[in-house]
PALUMDO-598147 format. One record per atom (N, C-alpha, C): residue in one letter; x, y, z. Coordinates in steps of 0.1 Angstrom, whole numbers, plus 5000, padded with zeros to 4 digits. Atoms other than C-alpha are relative to their C-alpha. Layout:
REM PALUMDO-598147
AXYZ;...
REM end
This chain:
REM PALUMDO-598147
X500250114991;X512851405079;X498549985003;X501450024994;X509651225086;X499750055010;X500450024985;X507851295117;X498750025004;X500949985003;X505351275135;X499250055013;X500249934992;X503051495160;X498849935006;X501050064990;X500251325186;X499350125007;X500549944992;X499751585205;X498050004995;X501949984997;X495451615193;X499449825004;X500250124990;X495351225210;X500250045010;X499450004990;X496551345241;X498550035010;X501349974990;X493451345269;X500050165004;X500149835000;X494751695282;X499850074989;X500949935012;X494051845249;X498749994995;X501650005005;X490751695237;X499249935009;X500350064993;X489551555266;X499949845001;X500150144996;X488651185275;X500049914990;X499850145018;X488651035238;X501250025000;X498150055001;X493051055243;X500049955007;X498850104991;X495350915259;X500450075013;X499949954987;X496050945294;X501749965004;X498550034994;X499350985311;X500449904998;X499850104998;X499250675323;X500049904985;X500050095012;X498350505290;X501850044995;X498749965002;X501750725278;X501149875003;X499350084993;X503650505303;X500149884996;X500550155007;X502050185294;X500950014988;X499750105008;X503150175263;X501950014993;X498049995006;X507250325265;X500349895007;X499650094992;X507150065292;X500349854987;X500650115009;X506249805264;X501050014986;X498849975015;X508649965237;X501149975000;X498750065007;X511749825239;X499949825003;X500150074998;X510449515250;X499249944982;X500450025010;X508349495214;X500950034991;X499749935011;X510449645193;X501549914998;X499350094997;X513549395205;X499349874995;X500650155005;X511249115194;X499649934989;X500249975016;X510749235161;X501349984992;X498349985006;X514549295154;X500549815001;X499350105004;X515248965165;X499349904991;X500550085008;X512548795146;X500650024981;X499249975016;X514248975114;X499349974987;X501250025011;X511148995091;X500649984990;X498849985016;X512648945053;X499650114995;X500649835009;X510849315042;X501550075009;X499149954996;X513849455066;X501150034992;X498850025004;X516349335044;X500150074985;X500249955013;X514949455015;X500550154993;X499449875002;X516349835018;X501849984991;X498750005005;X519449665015;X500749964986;X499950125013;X519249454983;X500750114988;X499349965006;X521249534952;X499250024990;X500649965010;X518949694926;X500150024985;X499449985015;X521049694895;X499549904990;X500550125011;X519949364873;X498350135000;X501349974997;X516549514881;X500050154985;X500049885004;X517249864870;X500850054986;X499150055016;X519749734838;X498749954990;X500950055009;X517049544825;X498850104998;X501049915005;X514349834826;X500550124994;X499549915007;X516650074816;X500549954985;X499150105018;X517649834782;X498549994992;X501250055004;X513749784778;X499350085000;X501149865001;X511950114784;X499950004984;X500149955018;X512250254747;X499449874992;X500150035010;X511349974735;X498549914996;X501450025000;X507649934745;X499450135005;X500149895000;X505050194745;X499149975014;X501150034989;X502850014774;X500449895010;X499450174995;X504049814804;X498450015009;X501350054992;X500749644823;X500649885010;X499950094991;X501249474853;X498449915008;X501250095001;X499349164860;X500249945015;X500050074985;X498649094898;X499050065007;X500749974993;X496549144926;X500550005017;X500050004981;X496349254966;X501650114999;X498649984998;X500349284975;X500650014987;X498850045012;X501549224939;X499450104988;X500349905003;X499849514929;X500350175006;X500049874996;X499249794952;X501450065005;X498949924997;X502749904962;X500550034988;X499049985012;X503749944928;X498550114995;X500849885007;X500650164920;X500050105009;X499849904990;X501350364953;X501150044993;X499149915001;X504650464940;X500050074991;X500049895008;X503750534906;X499150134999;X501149874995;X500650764918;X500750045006;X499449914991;X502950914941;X501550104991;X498449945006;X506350994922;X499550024987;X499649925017;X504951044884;X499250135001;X500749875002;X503351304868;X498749965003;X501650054997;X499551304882;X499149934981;X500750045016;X498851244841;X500849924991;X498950095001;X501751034836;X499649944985;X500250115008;X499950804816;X499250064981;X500449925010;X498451094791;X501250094991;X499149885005;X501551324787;X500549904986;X499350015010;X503051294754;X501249905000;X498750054992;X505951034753;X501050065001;X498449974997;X508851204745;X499550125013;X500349914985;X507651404778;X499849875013;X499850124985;X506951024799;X501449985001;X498750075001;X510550894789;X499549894998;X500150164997;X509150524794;X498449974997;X502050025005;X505850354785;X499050035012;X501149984991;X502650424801;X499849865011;X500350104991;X501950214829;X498249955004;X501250055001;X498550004835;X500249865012;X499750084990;X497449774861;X498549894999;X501550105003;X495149424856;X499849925012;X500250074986;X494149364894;X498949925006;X501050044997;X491249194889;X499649924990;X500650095011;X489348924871;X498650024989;X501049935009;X486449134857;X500350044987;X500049975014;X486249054820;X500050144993;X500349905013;X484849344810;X501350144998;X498649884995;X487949564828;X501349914987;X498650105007;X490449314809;X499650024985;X500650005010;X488649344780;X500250144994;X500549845001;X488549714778;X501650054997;X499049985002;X492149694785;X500749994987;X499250065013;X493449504757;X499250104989;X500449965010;X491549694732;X500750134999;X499649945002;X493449964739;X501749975000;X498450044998;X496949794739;X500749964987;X499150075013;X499349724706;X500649905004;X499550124994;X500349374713;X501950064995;X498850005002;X503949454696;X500750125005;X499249944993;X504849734718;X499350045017;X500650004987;X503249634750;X500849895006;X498850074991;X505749464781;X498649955009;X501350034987;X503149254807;X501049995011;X499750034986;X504449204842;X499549885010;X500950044995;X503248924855;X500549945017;X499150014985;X503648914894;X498949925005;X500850064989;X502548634918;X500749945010;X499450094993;X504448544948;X500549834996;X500350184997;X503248184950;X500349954989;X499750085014;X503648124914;X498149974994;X501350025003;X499748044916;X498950065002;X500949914998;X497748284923;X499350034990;X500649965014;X494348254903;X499550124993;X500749895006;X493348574896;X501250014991;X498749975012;X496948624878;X500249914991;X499650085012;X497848314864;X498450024992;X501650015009;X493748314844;X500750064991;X499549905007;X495048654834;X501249994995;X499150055008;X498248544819;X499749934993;X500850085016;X496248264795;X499650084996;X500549905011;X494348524781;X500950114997;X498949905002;X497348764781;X500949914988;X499150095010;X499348474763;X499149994991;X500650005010;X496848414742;X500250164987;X499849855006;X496648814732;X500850034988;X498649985008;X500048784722;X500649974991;X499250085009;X500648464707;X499350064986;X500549935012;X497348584684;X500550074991;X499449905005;X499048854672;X501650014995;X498249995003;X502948774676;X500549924998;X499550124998;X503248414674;X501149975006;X499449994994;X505948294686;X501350085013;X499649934994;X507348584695;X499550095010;X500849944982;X505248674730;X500549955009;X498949994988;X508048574750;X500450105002;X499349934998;X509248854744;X499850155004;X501149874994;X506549084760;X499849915014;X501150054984;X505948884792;X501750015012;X499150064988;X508448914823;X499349975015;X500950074988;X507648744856;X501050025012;X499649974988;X508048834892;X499149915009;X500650124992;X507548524916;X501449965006;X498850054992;X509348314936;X501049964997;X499049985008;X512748234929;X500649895001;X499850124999;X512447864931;X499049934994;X501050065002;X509247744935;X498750054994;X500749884999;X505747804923;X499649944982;X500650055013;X503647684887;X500950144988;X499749865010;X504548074873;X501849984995;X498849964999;X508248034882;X500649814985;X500350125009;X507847644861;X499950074987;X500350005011;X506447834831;X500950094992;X499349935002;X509148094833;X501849924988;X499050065005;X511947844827;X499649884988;X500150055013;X509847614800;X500150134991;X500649965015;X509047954778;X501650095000;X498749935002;X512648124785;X499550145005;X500649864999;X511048414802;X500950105009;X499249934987;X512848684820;X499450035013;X500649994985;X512348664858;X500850065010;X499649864983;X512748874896;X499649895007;X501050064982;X512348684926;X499550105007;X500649994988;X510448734953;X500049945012;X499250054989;X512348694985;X498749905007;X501150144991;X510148355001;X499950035011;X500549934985;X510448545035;X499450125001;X500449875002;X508848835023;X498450014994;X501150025009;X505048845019;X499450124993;X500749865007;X502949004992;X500150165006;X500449884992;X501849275014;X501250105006;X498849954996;X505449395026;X501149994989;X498949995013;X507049364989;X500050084994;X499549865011;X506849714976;X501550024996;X498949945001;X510249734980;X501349874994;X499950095007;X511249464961;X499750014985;X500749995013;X510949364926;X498650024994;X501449955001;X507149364932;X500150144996;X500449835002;X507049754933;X501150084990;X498549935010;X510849824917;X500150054990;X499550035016;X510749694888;X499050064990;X500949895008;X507249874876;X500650145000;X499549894994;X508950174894;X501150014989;X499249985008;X511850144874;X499450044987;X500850005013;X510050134838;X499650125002;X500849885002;X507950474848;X501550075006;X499049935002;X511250624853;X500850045017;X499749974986;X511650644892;X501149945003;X498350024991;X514950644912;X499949895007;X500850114988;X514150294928;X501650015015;X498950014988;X517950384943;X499650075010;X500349894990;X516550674964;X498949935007;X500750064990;X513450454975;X500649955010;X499550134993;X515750184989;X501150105009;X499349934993;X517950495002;X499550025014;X501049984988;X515050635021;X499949935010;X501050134992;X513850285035;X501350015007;X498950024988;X517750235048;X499950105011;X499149854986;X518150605067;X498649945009;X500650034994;X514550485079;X500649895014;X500150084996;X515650195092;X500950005010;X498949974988;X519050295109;X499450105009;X500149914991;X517050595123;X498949905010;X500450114989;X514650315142;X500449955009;X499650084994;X516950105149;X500950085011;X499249944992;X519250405171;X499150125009;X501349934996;X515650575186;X499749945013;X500450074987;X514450525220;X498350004997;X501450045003;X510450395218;X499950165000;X500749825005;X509550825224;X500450044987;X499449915011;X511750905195;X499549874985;X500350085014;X510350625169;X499050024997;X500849945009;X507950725146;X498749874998;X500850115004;X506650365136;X499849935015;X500550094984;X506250205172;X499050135008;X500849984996;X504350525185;X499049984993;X500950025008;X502150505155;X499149865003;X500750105001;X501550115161;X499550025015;X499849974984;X501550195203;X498550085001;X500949915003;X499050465196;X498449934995;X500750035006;X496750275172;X499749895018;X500350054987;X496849995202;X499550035013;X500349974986;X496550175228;X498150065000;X501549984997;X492650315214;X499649944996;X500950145001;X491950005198;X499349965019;X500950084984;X491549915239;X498750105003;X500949924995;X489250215243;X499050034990;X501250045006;X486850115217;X500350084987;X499949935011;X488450325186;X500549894988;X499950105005;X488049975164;X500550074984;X499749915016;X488350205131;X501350044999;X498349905001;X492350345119;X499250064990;X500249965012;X491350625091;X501450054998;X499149955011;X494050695069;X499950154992;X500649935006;X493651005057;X502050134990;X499149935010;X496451195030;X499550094996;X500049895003;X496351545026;X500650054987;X499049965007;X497951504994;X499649904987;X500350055006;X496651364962;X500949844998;X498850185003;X500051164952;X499849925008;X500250134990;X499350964983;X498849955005;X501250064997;X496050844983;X500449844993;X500050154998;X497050514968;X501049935009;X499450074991;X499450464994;X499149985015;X500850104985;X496850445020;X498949864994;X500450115008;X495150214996;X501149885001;X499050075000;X498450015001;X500049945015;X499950014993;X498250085034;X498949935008;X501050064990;X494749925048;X500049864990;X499750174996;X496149585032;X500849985006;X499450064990;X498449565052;X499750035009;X500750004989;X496849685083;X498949865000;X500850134992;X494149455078;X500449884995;X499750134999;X495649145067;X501149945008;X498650044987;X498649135093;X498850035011;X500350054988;X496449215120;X498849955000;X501450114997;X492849105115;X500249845000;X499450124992;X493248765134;X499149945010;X501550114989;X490748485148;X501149965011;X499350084987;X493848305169;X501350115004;X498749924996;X496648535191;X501049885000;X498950085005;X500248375192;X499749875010;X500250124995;X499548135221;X498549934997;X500550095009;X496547985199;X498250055005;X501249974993;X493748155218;X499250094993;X501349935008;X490248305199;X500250115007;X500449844998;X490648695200;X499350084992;X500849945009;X489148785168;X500350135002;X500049865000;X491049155168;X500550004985;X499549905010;X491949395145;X499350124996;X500849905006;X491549755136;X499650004985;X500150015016;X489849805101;X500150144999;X499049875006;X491550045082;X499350074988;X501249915011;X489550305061;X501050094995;X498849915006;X490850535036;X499250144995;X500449815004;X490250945030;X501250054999;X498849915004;X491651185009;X500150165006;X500749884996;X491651525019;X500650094989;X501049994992;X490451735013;X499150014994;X501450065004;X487951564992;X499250005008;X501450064993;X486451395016;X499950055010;X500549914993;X485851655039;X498650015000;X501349945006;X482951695015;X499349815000;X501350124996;X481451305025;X500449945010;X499450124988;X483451155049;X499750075017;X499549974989;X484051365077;X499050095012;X501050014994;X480551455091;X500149865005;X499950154989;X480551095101;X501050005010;X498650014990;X483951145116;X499850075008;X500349924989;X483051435137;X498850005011;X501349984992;X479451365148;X499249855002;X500250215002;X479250925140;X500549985015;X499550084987;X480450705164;X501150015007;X498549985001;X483150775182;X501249865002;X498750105002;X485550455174;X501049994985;X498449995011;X488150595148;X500650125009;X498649955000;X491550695151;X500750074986;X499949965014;X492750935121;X501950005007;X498450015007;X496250925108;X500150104987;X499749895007;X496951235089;X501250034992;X498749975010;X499751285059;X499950094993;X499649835004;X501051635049;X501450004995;X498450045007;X504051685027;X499950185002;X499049884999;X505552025031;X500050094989;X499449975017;X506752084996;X498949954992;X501550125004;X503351964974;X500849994984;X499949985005;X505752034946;X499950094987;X500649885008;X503752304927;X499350075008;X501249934993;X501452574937;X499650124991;X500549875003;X499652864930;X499250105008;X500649864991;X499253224941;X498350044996;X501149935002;X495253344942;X500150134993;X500449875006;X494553614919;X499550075006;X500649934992;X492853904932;X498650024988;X500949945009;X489653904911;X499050025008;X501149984990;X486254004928;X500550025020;X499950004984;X487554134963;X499050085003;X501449914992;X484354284970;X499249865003;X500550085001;X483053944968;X500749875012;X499450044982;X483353765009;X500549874995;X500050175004;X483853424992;X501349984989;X498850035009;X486653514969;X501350105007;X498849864995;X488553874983;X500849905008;X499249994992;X490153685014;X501049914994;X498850075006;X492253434988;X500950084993;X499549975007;X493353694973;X502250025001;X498750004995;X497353674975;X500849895004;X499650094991;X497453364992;X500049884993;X499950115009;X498753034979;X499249865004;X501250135001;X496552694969;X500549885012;X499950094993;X499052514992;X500250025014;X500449944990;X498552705019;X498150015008;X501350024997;X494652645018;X500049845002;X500550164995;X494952265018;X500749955014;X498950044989;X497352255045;X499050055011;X501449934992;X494652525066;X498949894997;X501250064993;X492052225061;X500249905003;X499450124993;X494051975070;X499949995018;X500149924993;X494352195100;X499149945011;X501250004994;X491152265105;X498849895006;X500350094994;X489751915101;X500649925011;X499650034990;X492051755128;X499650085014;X500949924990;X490552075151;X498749985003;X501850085003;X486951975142;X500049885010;X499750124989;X488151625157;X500050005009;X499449994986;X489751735185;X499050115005;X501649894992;X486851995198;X499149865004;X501250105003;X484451655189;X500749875009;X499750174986;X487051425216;X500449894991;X499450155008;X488351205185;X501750034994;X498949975000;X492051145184;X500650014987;X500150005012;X493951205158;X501850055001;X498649994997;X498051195150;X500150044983;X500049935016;X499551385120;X501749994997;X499250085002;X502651245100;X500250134988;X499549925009;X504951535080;X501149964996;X499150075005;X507151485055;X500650114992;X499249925008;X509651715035;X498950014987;X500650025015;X507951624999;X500049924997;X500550095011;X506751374979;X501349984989;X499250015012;X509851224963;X500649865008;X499650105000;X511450904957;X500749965017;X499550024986;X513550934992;X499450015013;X501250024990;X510951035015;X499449895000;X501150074997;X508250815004;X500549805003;X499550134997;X511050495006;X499950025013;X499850004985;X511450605044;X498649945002;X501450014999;X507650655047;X499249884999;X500150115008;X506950325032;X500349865012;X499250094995;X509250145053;X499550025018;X500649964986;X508250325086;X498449904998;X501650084999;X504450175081;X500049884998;X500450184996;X505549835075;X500749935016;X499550004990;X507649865105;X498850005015;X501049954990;X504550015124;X499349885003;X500550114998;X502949715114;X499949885008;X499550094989;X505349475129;X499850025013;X499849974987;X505449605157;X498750045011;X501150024992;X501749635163;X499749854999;X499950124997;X501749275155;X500249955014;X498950034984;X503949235189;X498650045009;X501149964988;X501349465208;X498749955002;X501550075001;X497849315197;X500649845004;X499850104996;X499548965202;X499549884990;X500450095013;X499048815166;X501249994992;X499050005017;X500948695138;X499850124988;X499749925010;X501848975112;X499849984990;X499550055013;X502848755085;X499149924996;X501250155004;X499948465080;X499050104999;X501149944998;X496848535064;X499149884995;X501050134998;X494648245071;X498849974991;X500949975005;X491548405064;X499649974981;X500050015015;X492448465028;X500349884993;X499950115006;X493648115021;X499049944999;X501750084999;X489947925031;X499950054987;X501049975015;X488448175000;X501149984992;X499450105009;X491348044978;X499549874996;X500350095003;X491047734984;X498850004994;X501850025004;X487247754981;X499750054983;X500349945018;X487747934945;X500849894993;X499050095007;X490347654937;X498849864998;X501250075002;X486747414947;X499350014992;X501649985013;X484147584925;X500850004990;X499449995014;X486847604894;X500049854999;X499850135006;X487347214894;X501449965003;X498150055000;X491147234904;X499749885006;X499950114995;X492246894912;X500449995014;X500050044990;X492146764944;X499250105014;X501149874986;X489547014963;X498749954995;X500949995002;X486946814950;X499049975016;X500950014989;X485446714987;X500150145006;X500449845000;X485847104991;X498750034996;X501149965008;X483547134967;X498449955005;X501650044991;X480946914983;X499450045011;X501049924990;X480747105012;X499550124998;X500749845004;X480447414997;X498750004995;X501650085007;X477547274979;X498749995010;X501750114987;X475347095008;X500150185007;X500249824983;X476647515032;X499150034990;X501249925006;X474747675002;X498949964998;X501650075006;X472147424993;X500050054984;X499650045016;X473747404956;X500450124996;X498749875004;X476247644937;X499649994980;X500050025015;X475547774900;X501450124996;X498849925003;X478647954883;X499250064983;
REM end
């Protein structure tokens, strides 16, 4: 079972950089009142544990064998949860091992509009046994759809007409330019629940259906996310995992700890906090609170691995500024290990490993850096998990978007809008020529004092 431990936040332990009694109070006082407000708002990512995964999981299990490369084509939300799960659940080399050792094609991901990345890609790709993915909520989102004309292109080049039969599309399940080109070329398509944004659709076709192809249980994700969700929903605010986590972050956002770090003690999950600080900051970084009034909050969400970044990060952490809050992930089980040899025990730098296992030293500096913290007065809450596997990390997963909501409630912002990021759409939809943004364009022009592309 997940869980998770606070105690190096607590003021009596590290002195005056935690949390005080009183704060405690504050915010159980505040927990069934938030967390009641979330339930009845009934986000559409909630529902998503429950969804029926078979079409999904028929179609990748009919299709694996019979490409040697699937590339998924999206960006932000319509990316990173599907590269958290397969950095998390494959083999760390997944994409090197041998196939008859992957089972399913190598996986690849085109999150960006940088030619020379896209470029680089395709020259290593066989058009006639390469599957694309091409995911965009909206249907229009330009960094994907671009990258689909030159994807179609790739294909037609090479396959002519038959590059239908490499492209499937994950978008909305109505509307939407992508979901239009789906039904002129006969493409196979996933929705994307319309109540459900980017950012909260790992657990959906967005993340599934890549998941599926690299060979993962998507049933055990969606297992996890449910037992998460019934153990929430039957929890008193002390006993919920994701409301003290959001409660917590809130409560030293007020006491000037503007920073959340993310920090994973655990390779596989370093791109889930990469998952994790879009959705922290695009659900709560927020110019207007719910009754319409200029607050300009939100914590920004930083990401460390440990115990890499021990070795750059965490001098700043212990002796910088003090406004972060660390968030610590430890799995239990790391799934491998190894015993230390005994070679050189005369030698002070090697003898005392002798005996002692490698996951037993990362876990001791996991440790030791949350001690470092907590000596140094910076709080710091630590999040354990059985292991690294399909059922865990669905709970895990599901708990943090939960956390989300439910800081939403506490900061007193919208979750689900992201404002921000529409303006620079639009504004890219200006300088490209799209139709009807040309008086966009002219402001943008006179703010800069003239635009060259």
């Amino acid at each position: 079972m997940v869980h998770l431990e606070h105690r190096l936040a607590r003021a009596d332990v590290i002195g005056e950089g935690g949390f005080t009694y009183e704060d405690w109070e504050l915010l159980l006082r505040r927990g069934d009142e938030v967390r009641a407000k979330v339930r009845k708002m009934g986000p559409g990512f909630c529902r998503l544990p429950y969804d029926d995964p078979s079409d999904m999981v028929r179609f990748a299990r009919e299709r694996r064998g019979m490409y040697s490369d699937l590339v998924v084509v999206g960006i932000g939300g319509s990316a990173l949860g599907a590269i958290a799960l397969i950095s998390a659940l494959s083999h760390p080399y997944y994409n090197i091992l041998p196939e008859e050792k992957r089972g399913g094609p190598r996986v690849f991901f085109s999150d960006n509009v940088d030619p020379w990345q896209l470029r680089g890609l395709l020259d290593v790709l066989e058009p006639r046994r390469t599957l694309f993915n091409v995911v965009t909520k909206s249907g229009g989102t330009a960094e994907t759809v671009a990258t689909f004309l030159v994807v179609r292109r790739f294909l037609e080049d090479a396959l002519g007409g038959s590059w239908r039969e490499h492209v499937v599309v994950t978008t909305d399940p109505e509307r939407g330019d992508m979901r239009e080109v789906a039904r002129r070329e006969g493409l196979p398509a996933f929705p994307v629940p319309p109540d459900v944004g980017g950012r909260f659709s790992v657990l959906s076709p967005v993340g599934l259906l890549p998941a599926a192809f690299a060979g993962i249980d998507v049933g055990e994700l969606l297992a996890g996310a449910r037992d998460m969700d019934l153990r929430l929903k039957n929890s008193s605010p002390e006993e919920d995992p994701a409301y003290i986590g959001a409660a917590l972050n809130w409560i030293f956002y007020g006491k000037g700890k503007r920073m959340t770090v993310m920090m994973p003690y655990s390779r596989a999950l370093k791109e889930l906090a990469e998952w994790f600080r879009q959705l922290w900051a695009e659900s709560l970084g927020k110019k207007l609170d719910l009754e319409g009034k200029v607050v300009q909050v939100g914590p920004t969400p930083l990401r460390a691995l440990g115990a890499t970044d021990q070795h750059s990060q965490v001098q700043l952490y212990v002796e910088g500024p003090p406004d972060k809050f660390f968030t610590f992930i430890v799995p239990e089980d790391y799934g491998a290990d190894f015993v230390f040899p005994e070679y050189y025990p005369d030698l002070d730098a090697m003898g005392y490993l002798a005996g002692r296992r490698m996951s037993e030293l990362i876990k001791a500096e996991q440790i030791a850096t949350a001690y470092a913290l907590a000596e140094a007065g910076r709080p710091s809450m630590t999040i354990k998990l059985p292991k690294v596997d399909p059922y865990h990390l669905g709970g895990l997963l599901y708990m943090f978007e939960m956390q989300t909501a439910y800081a939403g409630e506490l900061f007193g912002v919208n979750a689900y809008d992201q404002p921000g990021v529409e303006l620079g759409k639009r504004a890219t939809y200006a300088l490209m020529g799209r139709s009807g943004y040309e008086g966009l364009r002219g402001e943008i022009e006179k703010f800069l004092g003239g635009i060259v592309i």
